[in-house]
C-alpha positions in Angstrom: 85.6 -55.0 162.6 88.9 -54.9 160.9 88.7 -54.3 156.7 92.1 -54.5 155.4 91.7 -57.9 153.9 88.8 -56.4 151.8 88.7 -55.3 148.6 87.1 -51.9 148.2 83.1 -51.5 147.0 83.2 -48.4 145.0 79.9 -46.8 143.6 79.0 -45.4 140.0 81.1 -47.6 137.9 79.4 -48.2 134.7 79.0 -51.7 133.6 80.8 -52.4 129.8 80.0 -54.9 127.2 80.5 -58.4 128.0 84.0 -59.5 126.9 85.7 -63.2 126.0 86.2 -65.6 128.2 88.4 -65.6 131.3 91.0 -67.7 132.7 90.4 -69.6 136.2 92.7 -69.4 139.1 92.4 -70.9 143.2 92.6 -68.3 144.9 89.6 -67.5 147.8 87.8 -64.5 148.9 86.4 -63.4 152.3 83.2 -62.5 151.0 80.4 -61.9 153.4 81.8 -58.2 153.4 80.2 -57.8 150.1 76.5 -58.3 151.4 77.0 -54.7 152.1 76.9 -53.6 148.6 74.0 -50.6 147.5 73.1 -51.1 144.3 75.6 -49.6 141.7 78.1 -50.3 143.6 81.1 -52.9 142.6 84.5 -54.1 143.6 87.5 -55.3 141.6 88.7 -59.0 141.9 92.3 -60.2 140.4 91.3 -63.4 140.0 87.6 -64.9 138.0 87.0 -67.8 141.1 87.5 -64.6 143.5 84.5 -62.1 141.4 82.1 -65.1 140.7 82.4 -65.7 144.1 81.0 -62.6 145.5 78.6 -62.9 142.5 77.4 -65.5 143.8 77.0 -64.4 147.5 75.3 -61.6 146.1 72.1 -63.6 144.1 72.0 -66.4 146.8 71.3 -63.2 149.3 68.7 -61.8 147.1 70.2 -59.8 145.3 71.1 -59.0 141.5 74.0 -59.3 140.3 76.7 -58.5 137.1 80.6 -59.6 136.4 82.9 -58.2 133.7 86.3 -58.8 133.0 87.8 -55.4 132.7 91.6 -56.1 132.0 92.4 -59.1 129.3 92.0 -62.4 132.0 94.0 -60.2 134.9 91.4 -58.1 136.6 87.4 -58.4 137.1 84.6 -56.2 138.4 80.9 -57.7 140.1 78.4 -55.0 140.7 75.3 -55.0 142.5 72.2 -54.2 140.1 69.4 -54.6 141.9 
């Protein structure tokens, strides 16, 4: 199973503050990748659809959940909590 059209789950990234609101785009993510998330782990999304996606994969599998914008409305992390 090829991953290059993944975006990379990296582990120990703390979680900040919530922030304002974001800015909503089109674009789609593969995201049954992201099922293999451990908890603490997260992955960065360009786009809000693309993060809340996965975010959403994530809690209808079971699974907690958390997204963060982490650049101004350009860039946004989901991490697995629980």
């Amino acid at each position: 199973m090829e991953l290059m059209n993944y975006y990379t789950i990296e582990p120990n990234i703390p979680i900040p503050a919530k922030a304002q609101k974001h800015k909503k785009s089109g674009t789609k993510t593969p995201i049954a990748h992201y099922t293999y998330m451990e908890v603490g782990d997260s992955v960065v999304f360009p786009t809000y659809n693309q993060a809340r996606s996965v975010d959403n994969l994530l809690r209808n599998a079971g699974y907690k959940s958390i997204t963060r914008m982490i650049v101004h409305n350009q860039a946004y992390r989901v991490w697995r909590i629980e």
